[in-house]
C-alpha positions as CSV (number, residue, x, y, z in Angstrom):
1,X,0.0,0.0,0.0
2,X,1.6,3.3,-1.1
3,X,0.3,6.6,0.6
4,X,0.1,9.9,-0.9
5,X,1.7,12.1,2.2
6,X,4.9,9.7,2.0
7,X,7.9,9.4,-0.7
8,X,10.6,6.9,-0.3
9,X,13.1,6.3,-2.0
10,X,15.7,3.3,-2.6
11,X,18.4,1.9,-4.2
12,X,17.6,1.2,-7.7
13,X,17.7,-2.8,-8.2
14,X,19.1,-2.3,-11.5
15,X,22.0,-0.8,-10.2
16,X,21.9,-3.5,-7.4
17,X,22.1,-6.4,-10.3
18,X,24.8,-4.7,-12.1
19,X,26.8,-4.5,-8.7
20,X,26.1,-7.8,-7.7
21,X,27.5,-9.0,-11.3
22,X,30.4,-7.4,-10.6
23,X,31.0,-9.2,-7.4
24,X,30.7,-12.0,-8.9
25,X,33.4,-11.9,-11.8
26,X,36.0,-11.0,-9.3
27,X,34.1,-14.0,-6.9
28,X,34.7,-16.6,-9.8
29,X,37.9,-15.4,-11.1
30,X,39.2,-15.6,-8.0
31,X,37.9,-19.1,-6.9
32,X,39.0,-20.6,-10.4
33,X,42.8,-19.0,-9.9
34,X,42.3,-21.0,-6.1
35,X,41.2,-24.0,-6.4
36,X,39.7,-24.7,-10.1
37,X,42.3,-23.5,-12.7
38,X,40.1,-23.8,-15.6
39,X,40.8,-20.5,-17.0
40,X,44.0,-19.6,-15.2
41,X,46.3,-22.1,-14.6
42,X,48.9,-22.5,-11.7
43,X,51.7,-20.5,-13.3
44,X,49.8,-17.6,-13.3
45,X,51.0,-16.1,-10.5
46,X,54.4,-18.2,-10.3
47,X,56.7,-17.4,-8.1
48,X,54.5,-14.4,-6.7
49,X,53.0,-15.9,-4.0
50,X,52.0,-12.6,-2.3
51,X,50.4,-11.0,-5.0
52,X,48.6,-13.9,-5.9
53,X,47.1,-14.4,-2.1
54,X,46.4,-10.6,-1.7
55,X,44.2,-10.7,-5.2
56,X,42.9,-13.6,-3.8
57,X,41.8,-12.2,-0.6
58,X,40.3,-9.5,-2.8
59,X,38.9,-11.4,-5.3
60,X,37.4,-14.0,-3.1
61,X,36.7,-12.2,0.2
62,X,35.6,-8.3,-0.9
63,X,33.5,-10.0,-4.2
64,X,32.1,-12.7,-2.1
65,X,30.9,-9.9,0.0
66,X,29.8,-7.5,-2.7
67,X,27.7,-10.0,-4.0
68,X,25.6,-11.3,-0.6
69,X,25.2,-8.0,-0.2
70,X,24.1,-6.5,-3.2
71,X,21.7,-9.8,-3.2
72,X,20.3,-8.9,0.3
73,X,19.6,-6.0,-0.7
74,X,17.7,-6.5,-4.3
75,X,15.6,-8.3,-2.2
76,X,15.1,-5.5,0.6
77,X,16.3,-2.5,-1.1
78,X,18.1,0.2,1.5
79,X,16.2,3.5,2.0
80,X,17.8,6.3,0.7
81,X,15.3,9.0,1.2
82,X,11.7,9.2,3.5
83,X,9.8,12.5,3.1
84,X,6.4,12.9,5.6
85,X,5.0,15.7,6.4
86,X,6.9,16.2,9.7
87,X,10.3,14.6,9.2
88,X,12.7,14.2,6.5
89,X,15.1,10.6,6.7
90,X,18.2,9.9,4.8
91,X,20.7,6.7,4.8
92,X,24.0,7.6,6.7
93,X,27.5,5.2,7.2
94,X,27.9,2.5,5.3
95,X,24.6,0.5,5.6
96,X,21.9,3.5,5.0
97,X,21.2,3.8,8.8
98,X,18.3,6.3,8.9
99,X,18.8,9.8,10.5
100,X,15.9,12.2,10.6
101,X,15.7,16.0,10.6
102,X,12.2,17.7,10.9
103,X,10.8,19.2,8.3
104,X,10.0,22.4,9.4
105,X,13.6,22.8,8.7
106,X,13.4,22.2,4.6
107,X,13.8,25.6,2.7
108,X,13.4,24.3,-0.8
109,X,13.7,20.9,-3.2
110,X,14.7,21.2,-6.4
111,X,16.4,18.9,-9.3
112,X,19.7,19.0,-10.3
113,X,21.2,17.8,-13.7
114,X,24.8,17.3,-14.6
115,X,27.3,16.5,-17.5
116,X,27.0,12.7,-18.0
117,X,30.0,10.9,-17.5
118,X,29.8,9.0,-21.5
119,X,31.4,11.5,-24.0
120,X,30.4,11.2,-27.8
121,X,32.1,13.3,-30.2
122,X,34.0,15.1,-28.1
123,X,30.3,16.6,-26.1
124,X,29.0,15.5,-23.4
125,X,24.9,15.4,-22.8
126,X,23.3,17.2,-20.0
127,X,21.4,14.4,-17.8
128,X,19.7,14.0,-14.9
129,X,21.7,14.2,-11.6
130,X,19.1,14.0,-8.5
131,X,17.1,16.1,-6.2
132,X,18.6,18.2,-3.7
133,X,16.6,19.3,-0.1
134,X,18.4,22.6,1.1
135,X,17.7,22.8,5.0
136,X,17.4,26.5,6.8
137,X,20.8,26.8,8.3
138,X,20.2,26.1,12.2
139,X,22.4,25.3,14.9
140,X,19.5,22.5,16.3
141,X,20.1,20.8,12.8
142,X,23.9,19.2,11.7
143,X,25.5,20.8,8.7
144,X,26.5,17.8,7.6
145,X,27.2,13.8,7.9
146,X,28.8,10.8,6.4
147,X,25.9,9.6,4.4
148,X,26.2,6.4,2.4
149,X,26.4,5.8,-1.5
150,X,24.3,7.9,-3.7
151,X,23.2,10.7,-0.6
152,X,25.7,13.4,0.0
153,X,24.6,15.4,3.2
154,X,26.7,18.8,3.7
155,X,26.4,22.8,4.2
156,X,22.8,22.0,5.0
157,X,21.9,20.5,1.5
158,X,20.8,16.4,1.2
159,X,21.5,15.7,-2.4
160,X,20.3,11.9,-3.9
161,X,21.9,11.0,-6.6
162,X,19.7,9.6,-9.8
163,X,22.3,6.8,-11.0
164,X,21.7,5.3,-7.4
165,X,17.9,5.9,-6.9
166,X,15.0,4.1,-7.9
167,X,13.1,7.7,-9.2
168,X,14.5,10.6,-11.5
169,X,15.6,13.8,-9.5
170,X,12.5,16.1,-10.6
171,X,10.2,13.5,-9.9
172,X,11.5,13.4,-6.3
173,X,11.8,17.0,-6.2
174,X,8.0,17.4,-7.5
175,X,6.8,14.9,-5.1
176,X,8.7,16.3,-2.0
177,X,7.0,20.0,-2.7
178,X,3.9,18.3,-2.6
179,X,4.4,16.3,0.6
180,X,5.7,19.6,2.2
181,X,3.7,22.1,0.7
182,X,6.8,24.5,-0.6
183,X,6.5,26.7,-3.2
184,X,7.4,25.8,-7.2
């Protein structure tokens, strides 16, 4: 059940797939240069034995880790952003734990856009780059924290990113002045 007065949003699964993919090449390219040497064989590494068990560790461990948790969390997405009418909650440190800040604070929400990052032809194209919540500048409020991927949180603005979110910058922009009842 979705309710008109509340906007979330979360990590965009697509990105969460393409993530978890990841994780898993360096997962399987490091278990086959381990243990199955279908691919790579044992001389690979030869007589660097340090370099081949600090890839490993890497490989194995950080990919194997990427991909449970990219998998967890296609299945439970991680909340990026919560507007209500009273409070405003953003992801912060490394697992999107929520921190709120009322909203009586929120000045104005707008869209951003940005260069994309592809260049063709020596242009880059103007694309969507997320939503940004500027916050009155109050000592009851922090100016900033260490917000997780996709949020930045500083100098009293929350900015979500697009390429990590599951909605386009104007449409959370749109739906936040709505929720809050800010001027356009």
């Amino acid at each position: 059940m979705v309710e008109e007065n509340v906007l979330e949003v979360r990590v965009s699964r697509k990105l969460l797939l393409l993530l978890a993919f990841v994780g898993l090449v360096f997962f399987v390219v490091g278990m086959d240069i381990a243990y199955f040497h279908k691919v790579f064989g044992p001389e690979f590494t030869g007589d660097r034995v340090i370099v081949k068990w600090v890839f490993l560790f890497f490989a194995v461990i950080c990919g194997g880790a990427i991909l449970i948790n990219c998998v967890i969390y296609f299945f439970v997405p991680p909340l990026m952003l919560r507007v209500t009418a009273e409070k405003i909650t953003f992801g912060t440190g490394f697992r999107y734990w929520p921190f709120e800040i009322p909203a009586k604070y929120v000045e104005k929400a707008e869209a951003f856009t940005k260069q994309s990052d592809l260049e063709v032809d020596g242009k880059r194209a103007i694309v969507d780059g997320g939503a940004c919540i500027s916050f009155r500048n109050d000592p009851s409020i922090p100016s900033q924290k260490a917000t997780s991927a996709g949020i930045g949180y500083w100098n009293y603005q929350l900015n979500i990113e697009s390429r990590y979110a599951n909605l386009s910058g104007p449409e959370i922009a749109e739906r936040t002045k709505n929720i809050l009842g800010l001027k356009r």
